[in-house]
Every structure is written in C-alpha cells, then in structure tokens.
N, C-alpha and C positions, 0 to 999 in steps of 0.2 A: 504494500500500500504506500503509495507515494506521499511523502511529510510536505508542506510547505510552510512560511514565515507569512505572520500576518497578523492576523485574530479575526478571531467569529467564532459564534456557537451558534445554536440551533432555532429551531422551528418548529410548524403547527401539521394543519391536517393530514388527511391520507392523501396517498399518492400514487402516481404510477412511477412506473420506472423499466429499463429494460431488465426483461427477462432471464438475462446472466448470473451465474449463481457469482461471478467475480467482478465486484463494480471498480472503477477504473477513476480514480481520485482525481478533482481537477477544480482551481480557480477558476471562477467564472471571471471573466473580467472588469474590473472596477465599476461600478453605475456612474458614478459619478460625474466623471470626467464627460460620458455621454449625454448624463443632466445637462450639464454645463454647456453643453453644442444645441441642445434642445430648446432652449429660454427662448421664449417668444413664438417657438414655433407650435401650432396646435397637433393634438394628438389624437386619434380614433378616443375615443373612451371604451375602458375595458371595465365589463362586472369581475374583477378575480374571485368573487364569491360565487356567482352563477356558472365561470369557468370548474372551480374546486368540485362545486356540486355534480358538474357535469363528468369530471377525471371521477369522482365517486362511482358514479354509475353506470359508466364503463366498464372501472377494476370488477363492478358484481356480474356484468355481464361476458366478460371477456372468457374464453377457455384457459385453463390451466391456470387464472389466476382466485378462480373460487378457495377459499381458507381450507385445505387441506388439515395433515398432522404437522403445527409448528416446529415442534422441534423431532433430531434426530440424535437414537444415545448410538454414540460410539467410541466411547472410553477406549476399549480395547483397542480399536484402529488406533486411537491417537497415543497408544505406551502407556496410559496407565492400566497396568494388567496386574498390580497386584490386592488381591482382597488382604482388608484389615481393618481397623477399627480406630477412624479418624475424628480427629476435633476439626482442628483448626485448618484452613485454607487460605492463603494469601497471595498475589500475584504481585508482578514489579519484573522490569526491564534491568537484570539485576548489571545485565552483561553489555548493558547501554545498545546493542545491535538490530535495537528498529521494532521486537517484538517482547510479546509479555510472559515471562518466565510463572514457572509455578512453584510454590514449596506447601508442603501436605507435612502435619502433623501427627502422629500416630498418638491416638490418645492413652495407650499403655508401654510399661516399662519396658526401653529397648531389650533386645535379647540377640546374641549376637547368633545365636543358631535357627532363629525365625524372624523371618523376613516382614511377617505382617506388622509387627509392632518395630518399624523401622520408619523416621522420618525421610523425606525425600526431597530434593532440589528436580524440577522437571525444567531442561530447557527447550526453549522453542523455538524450532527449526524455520520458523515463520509461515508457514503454510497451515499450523493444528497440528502438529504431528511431535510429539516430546521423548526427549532423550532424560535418562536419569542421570544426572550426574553428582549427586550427595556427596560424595567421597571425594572425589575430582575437588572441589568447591570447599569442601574440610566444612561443612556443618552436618552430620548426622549428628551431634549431638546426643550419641552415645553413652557419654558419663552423667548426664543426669540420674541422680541416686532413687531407687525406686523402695517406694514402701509399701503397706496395704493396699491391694488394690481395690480402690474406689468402685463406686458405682458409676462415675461419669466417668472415670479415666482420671492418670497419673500426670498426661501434657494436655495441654488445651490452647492457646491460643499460636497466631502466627502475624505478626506485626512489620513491615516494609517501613523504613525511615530513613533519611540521609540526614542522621539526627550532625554528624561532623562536617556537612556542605561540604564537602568535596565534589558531587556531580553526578555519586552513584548512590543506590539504595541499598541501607543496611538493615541487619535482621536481627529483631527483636522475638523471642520465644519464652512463652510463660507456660508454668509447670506448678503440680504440687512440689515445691523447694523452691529453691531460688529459678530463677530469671537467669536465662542466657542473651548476652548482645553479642553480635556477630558484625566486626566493623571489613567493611567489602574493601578489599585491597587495589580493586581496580584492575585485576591481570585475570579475572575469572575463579579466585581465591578469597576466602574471608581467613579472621583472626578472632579469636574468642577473648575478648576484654569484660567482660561480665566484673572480675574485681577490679580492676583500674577504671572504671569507670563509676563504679559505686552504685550501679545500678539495683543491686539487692540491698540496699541500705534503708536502713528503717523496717525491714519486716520484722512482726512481734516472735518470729521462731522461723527463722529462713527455710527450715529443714520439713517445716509441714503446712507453710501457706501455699493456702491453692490459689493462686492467681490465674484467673480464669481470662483474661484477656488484658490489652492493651491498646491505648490513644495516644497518637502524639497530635500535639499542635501546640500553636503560641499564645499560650495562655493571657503572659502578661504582657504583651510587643513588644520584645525586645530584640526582636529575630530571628533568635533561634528555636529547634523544636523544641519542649518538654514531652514528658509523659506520664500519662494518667494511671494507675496500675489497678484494674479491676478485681476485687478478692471475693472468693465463695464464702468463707471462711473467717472471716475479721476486716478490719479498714483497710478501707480503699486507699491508695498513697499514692500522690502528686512528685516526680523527680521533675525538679528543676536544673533545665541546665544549664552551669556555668560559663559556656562558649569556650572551654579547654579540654573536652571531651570527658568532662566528670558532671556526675549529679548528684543532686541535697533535696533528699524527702521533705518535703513542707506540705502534707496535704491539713496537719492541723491547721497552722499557722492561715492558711485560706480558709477554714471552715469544708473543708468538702472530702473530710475522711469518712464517709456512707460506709455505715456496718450493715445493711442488708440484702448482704449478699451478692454482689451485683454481678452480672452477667454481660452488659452490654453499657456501654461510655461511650456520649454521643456529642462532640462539642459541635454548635450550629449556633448561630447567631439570633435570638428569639426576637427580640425586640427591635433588632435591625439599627443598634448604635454605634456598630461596627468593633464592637468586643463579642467573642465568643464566650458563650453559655455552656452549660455541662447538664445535660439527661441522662438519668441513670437507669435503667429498666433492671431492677433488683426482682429476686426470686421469693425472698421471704421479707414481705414488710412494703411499704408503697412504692412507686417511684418518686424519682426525686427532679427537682429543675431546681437550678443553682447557677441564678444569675450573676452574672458580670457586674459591679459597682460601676466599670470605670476606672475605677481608684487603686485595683491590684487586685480588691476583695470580691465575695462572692454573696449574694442573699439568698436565704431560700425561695421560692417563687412556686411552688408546686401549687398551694393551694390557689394565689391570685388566680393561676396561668390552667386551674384544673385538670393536671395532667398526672393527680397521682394514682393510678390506677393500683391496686392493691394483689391483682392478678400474681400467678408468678411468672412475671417475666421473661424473656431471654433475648430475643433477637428486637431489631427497629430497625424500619425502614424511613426512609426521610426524601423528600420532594415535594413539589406542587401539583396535586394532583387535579387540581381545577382551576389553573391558570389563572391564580389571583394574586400571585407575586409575592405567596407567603407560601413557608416550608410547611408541610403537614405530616404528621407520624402513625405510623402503623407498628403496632407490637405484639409479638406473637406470645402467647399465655400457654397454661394446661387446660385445652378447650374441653376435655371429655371431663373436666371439676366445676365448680362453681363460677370459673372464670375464663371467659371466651376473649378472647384475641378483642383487641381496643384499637380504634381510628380516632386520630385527632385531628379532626378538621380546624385549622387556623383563622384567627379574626382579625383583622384588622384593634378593633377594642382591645384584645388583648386574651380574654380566656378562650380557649379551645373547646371544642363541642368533640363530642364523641358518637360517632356514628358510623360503627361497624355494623351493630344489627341491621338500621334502619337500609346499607349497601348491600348486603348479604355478605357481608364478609368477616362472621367473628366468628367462626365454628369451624376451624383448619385442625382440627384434632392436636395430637399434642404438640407443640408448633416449638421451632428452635431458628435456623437461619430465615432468612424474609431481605426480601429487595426490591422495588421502587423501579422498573426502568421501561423504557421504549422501545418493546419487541418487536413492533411491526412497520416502524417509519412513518406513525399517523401522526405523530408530535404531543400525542398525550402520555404518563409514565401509566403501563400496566402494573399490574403486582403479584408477584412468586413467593410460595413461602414453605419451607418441608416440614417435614414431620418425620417423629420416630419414637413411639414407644421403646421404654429401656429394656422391655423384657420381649415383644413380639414385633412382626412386622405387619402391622393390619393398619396400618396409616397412612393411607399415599398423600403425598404431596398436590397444591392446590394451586392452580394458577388462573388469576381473574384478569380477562382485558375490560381496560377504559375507555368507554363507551361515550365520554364528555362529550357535550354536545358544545360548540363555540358560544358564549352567552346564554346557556340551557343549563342544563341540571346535571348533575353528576353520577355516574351509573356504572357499576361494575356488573361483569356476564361472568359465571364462572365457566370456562374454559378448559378444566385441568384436562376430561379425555382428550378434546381436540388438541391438544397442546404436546402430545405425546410424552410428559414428565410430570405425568400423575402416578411415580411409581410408587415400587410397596416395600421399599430396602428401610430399613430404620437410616433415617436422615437426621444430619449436626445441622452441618456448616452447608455455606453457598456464597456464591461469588459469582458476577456477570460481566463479563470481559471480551472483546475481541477476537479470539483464539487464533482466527484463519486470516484474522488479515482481511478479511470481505468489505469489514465496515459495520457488519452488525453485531450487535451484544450477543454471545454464548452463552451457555451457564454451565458450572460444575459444582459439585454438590457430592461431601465427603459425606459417606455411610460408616456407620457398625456392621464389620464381616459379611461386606458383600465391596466390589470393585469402587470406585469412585466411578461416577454418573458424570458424563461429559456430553450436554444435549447441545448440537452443535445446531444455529438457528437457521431454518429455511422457509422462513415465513416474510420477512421484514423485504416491505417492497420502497418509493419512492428514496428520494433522498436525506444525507443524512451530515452529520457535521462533528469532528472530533476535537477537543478544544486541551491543548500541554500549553498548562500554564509554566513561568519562570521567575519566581522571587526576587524581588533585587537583593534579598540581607541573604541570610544562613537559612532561609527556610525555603531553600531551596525547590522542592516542586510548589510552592503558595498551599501548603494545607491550608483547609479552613477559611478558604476565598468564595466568596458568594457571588456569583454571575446569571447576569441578567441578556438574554439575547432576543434581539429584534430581529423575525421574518415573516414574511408576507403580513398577515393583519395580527398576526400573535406574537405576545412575550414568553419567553420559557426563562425558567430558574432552575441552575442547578447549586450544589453544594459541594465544594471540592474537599469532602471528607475523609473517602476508602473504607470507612467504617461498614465491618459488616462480624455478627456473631461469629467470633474466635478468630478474628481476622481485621487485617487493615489494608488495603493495599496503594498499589500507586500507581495509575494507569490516568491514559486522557480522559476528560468528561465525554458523553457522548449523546448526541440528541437529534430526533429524527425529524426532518425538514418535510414532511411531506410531496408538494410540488413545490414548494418555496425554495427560496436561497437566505443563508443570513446577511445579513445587511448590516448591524450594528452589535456589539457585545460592550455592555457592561459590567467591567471587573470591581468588586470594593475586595484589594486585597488583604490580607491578615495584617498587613501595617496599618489599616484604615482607611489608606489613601482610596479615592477612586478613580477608576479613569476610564474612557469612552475608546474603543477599538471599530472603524470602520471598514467596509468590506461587500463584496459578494462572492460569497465561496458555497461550494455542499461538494459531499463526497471527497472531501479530504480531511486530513489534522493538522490543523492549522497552530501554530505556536506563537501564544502571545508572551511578551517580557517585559514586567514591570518598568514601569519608566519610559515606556516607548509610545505610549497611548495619549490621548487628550485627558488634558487632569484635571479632572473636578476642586475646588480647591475652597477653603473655609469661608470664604467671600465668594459667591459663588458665581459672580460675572464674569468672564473667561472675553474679553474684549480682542476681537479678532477686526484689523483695522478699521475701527471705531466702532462698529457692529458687536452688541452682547447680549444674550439671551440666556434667563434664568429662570428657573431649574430645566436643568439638558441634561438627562430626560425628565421629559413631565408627562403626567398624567393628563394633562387638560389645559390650564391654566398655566399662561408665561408671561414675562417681563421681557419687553425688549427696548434695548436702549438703542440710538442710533441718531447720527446729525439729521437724517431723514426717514421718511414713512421707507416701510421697509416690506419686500414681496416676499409670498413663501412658495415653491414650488415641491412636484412631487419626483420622483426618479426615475417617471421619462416624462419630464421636462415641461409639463404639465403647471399652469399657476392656479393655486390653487386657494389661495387668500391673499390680499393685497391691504394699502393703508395701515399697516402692523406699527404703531407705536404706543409703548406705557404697557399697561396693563391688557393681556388679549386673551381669551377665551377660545383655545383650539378643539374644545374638547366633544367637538363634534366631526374631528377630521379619521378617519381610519387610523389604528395605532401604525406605526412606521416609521422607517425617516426621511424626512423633507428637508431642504437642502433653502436656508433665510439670505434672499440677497437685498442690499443696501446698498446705494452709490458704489455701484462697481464690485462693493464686497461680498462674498460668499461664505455660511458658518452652515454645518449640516445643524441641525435640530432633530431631535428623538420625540417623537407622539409613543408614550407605552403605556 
C-alpha cells in the first residue's frame, strides 16, 4: 500500500468502489488550486445527496455486490497455526518496514517443552501472511516466574510504546509478577530493561500482582509517554516518566490509584479541554471517570458524567457512533448475570445516557475484547465484540452494523451470522488492523485452546482514508490526539488511543470515505495545540506532522493578508474581519454567500470546506 505526506482523515456514507479485492492508494489532486481557477465562473449545480442516494441503490442492485459473508477466518493460511491459550494481542510496525507486526500473549506459565503457552512476535511479510520470529527479536519472555495457576491466566496484557522517542515501538508486557519492558534496538532486536527503568516500582508485592493491562499517554504534557498500570488484584499505579528512560509510580499523588479491579484504562479526552481523562471499566465495584483539572490533578466525574456502570466490566470500545463530534463508549459486562453490556451515548450537556437495551445491543453473552470500527467503507463505526465462557464454548461472538441514518436516528442490525465471526472458540482479546495491506480493517481475536481467529475483511467496498500521525516532542506517534475530518457533507472523529482489552497498539487511524474524499483534518494534538490539515486524498495513508499544519492559536484570528475568520472550524456561526465585505465560495468554485463582514451566520450552508476571498485574499474556512 503506497504511504504519502500530507494529512486527511476520513468520511461519510456508502459507496461504490471497484471491484478488486486490492485497492490501489492514491492523492487525488489538490481542490483547491482548481477552486481558485473557478471564481466567477458558474457551475452545473450538483445534489451530492441525491447523487449518494443514487450510488446507494445501485450497490443493492448490482450483482456480486449484495452483502455476502463479511469476513473470512484464515488464521492458518496467515502462520498462526498454533493453538493455546491467549490474553493479550497487540500490533505495531515494530520493524518500521511499511507493515503491522503482531505479538500474542500466552496467558499461562511459559514451558519450554510446550509450545502452546509460548509468547510470540509475528512479523508481517506485508501481504497477511506472518513469520514467527520471538527468539530472532529476544522477547519470549520466558523467565517470567510462574505461580498458581489462575483462573484467567498467569500473563495478560501486550502494550506497543516508543515510551524513549527514538522512532521505533517498544514492548510493554504485564503478568501476575512484575512487568516486563522491552526497549526495540532498532536492528530487529529488543533488550529487557524492566529494572533500569523502574518500571515494577511501586507494586505492593511485585511477585503476585496481576497486572492485567497497560496505557500509555501524556498525562501531564510534558511530552513524553507515561503509563497507567491496570491491576486485578490491588491499585492501579500511574509510572511517570522522567524523559531519561526511568519511571516514578505517582498514581496516589494524582488520586487515580482504583482498587476495583480494573480490567481496561481508557484515556480520551471527555470534556474536550484538551487534557486527557482516564475511564476505568473495573470488574468488581463501579467504573470510574477521572477527570483532568488542568492543573496536573484528577476529579472524580463518574457520577456528574453517569458512566458508573456497576456491571463487571472488561473491554471498551470508544468513537462516535452518531456523528455528533463527541466520543461514545461501549463496555462489554457478564451479560448471562444481572449485568448486560452498557452504551454511553454522549451529550453535548455533559452526562451520558445509556442505551444499549433501547439499540439491541447489551446481551453479547459473556463479553471480554469489543471495538468500535468501519467495516464496510459507509463512514459510520460498526461494533464487534467476543465472548468466552471460562469453563465452555457456547458463546459466539457478536457483530452489529451501523445502520445511522445522516440527521436520523441511530440503529444497530445485528449481523454476527452474516458477518462470518460469530464463532464458538472461548474469546479474550481482539484487535482491528490492516493485515493485507488492502486498506480495510481485519480482525484477530486471541482464544482459550483453540488457534487464534484471523477474519481477514471482504466486505468493505467505496473509499477509504488512513491517517500516521507524528509528534513534535517525545510522544512520538501523538497518543491520545483527537481528530476531526471533513468529507463530503460529514465530520468523522476519531481517537488516536490503540487501546483495546489486554492490548494497546500502534497503527494509523483508519476511516471509510464512502464516495467522498477528505478535504480537511483537524488534529488537537496531546500538546493541546490544534491545527487545521488540508487536502483531497482517499485510498491512501496519509502522514500528518505536528507543526506543519495551520495553527489554531489562543486568540483565535489566524489573519491571513488582512483576511481573519473565527472559529475555523465552526459549526454555524463566524467572525470575519476584513478591510472589505468578503465572498465565500464552494470547491468547484461555486459563490456561495457574498457581503460577509462582522458577525455571519453560515449555518445553513452544507458542512465542508469553502474557501473566504477578500481583496485579492484567499483563507479556506471549515463549515463542520
């Protein structure tokens, strides 16, 4: 899949697209500049909504494009061929060579004369097809000390960081005992620094905490990663890091050492003040939100923000599933007890409403991994989520498509037979990635003593958009960057997280354009800053890099010669300053409001971007 330089993220409805099961990555070429040759000159008028409608009702009538079986398992083809009994799953380009590597956790104590309870490094040959190479790579991870064996398993989670900014992603692994970190040497080798870096520091009994998972991100902005240490077993512990390759537990000192139990640690930014919040989907006892001050410090917020679900816990999924430019959470529970799977639909006001039953979506049996994503390139996020009884296999896995209607109501179909990964393996973990290079989300999804599930996707039609972001400080891929992209008449949002039950990983965001192109991305990265990325791209991976974009800035008039218009983007309502009344056009070249000075009222124009000229001058403008 061919990379380019630039920025853009994603888009809206269904689409068409050809046929090929291999799509062929490529910028479209700048609107802009074409706007720019179009001024004054008149254009057909186009419905692109009556168009969209029409590509609709084609895809239902065309042959060979009616919704078959979405996915395809073929684990075995792609190398993983060994059954065992896995936690944690996490991806990342560990080997930097274009594609997304895998590492699998075996959730019981290594044994050097059975292979199933053996960790594993998969890399990827680029086309879906994975080589092991653990040993090669020096993390098996073999001397972790084994004690009892548990009922969940001895290892559990698998965590991707380039916590030292060097350029490569390293590997974070949490165990009942101490925490292994694995610093990537950059030649295809890591090095086990676990005590020089002080990363087991602070557990109450290093030798029997179960750390069930791990987060990084930048808590406090100071640029580089910390990490959040999730525990089954006693507090939860925040490693701060020094920027010398060492950490210092401080989860008291922030308030957010959670004793219940937690399972899943989800920072995302709730109130959208540009500090990252922490969600805890804990097993015994409520969940928790633990907001940002600001200040360094943290508040409780569960009960303002209603999101303490009492359920037990495990997985969370996080996006916007009703393209209202706010993140919404899904968390999977023990649905065959008192406590069925919870949907938190987001408010503008601030509390969450809960409405899994009212979707049909809170009864996923006993529910563990869960993800949030765009399997079919219509531009809305579907949602996946497994199951697994610990003692039988009679739980398949459940997969609902997003039925959103553009300005209608919100609607999930559940899906799981036509989806072909309704299977019946006791399911942990899951993760939705790239695999083949196509362009569309895979999924793989680590079982208890049956093969790992690798459902490669052959469903996802129209276009689609992959967004590598690039830090300017030490937090080098932007965890924890919130992005906003402009295509055709919709915004989409995503969360540059990785977070996923017993996993983190590190891969580009990905969002399906349906016939559209993206046109505009905006980034608020983990420093706060924001900044504006313009564009017409689909079907490639685009790479934006802080500092290279248009900068939103504390005063928010951004005076481009003498021309300044605020807030860019707006919902509706803009300020524009200028020596003269000022024209707005559309991006072919179309005028589509005139006499624009002081206070103006766009909010009746299609979302998109339209391009404010002034005496000569030209500043694009975002309607979102």
């Amino acid at each position: 899949m061919r990379k380019a330089t630039g920025s853009g993220e994603s888009g809206p409805l269904q689409a068409a697209s050809s046929s090929a099961s291999k799509r062929t990555g490529h910028l479209i070429p700048h609107a802009t500049p074409r706007a720019f040759e179009r001024f004054g000159i008149d254009s057909p008028s186009i419905d692109k909504s009556a168009l969209r409608g029409l590509v609709f009702i084609l895809l239902l009538l065309t042959p060979g494009v009616a919704w078959a079986q979405f996915f395809t398992e073929r684990g075995l083809e792609a190398g993983f061929d060994v059954t065992g009994i896995v936690n944690g799953i996490a991806v990342a380009d560990y080997d930097l060579d274009g594609d997304l590597d895998v590492y699998v956790a075996s959730a019981v104590q290594h044994d050097d004369a059975d292979p199933t309870t053996w960790n594993r490094l998969y890399r990827n040959d680029g086309t879906g097809t994975f080589e092991e190479v653990t040993d090669a790579a020096g993390v098996r991870a073999a001397g972790v000390r084994g004690f009892q064996r548990l009922p969940l398993g001895n290892r559990f989670g698998v965590s991707w960081a380039d916590y030292d900014a060097d350029g490569d992603p390293d590997l974070l692994l949490t165990n009942v005992g101490p925490e292994i970190l694995y610093r990537n040497e950059g030649d295809g080798t890591f090095t086990d620094v676990s005590q020089a870096s002080g990363i087991n520091q602070g557990a109450p009994d290093p030798d029997t905490t179960e750390t069930s998972g791990a987060a990084w991100w930048d808590f406090d902005r100071d640029g580089d990663l910390d990490v959040y240490l999730s525990n089954w077993n006693g507090a939860n512990r925040l490693h701060v890091n020094q920027g010398d390759g060492t950490f210092m537990e401080r989860a008291v000192d922030f308030g957010i050492e959670d004793t219940s139990r937690t399972w899943t640690a989800l920072p995302l930014d709730v109130d959208q003040d540009g500090w990252l919040d922490l969600y805890l989907a804990n097993d015994f006892g409520e969940n928790r939100l633990f907001m940002a001050d600001g200040l360094g410090g943290f508040l409780d917020a569960t009960f303002d923000y209603r999101v303490g679900d009492e359920g037990n816990g495990m997985g969370v999924a996080v996006g916007d599933v009703n393209g209202d430019l706010l993140l919404d959470l899904y968390i999977t529970n023990i649905s065959d007890g008192p406590f069925p799977n919870v949907f938190y639909v987001a408010s503008p006001a601030g509390p969450f409403e809960e409405v899994a039953e009212f979707l049909g979506v809170e009864n996923a049996s006993w529910g563990w991994g869960t993800e949030f994503f765009d399997f079919d390139h219509d531009g809305d996020l579907d949602l996946y989520a497994v199951n697994g009884f610990i003692f039988e296999d009679n739980t398949p896995n459940r997969f609902w498509r997003n039925d959103l209607v553009p300005g209608g109501r919100l609607a999930f179909e559940d899906m799981s037979v036509q989806s072909g990964a309704d299977d019946l393996a006791e399911a942990r973990s899951l993760v939705t990635f790239d695999a083949d290079g196509d362009g569309d989300l895979d999924m793989l999804v680590g079982t208890w003593r049956d093969p790992i599930r690798y459902y490669r996707n052959d469903a996802a039609r129209g276009n689609w958009l992959g967004l590598q972001l690039v830090g300017a400080g030490h937090n080098v891929h932007a965890v924890g960057a919130y992005v906003e992209v402009t295509a055709g008449q919709r915004t989409h949002v995503r969360l540059n997280d990785g977070v996923d039950l017993f996993g983190q990983s590190i891969q580009p965001m990905h969002v399906g354009l349906g016939i559209d192109v993206a046109e505009a991305v905006m980034v608020r990265w983990p420093s706060g800053q924001e900044e504006q990325f313009f564009m017409s791209a689909a079907n490639t991976v685009v790479t934006l890099t802080e500092g290279t974009g248009h900068t939103r800035v504390d005063d928010p008039v951004a005076s481009v010669g003498g021309l300044a218009v605020y807030p860019n983007p707006s919902p509706g309502r803009v300020h524009v300053r200028a020596a003269q009344p000022a024209e707005l056009y559309d991006l072919l070249g179309r005028r589509v409001a005139s006499g624009l000075l002081g206070s103006v009222d766009l909010s009746h124009l299609p979302v998109g971007v339209y391009l404010l000229r002034a005496g000569g001058v030209v500043q694009p403008l975002v309607r979102r």
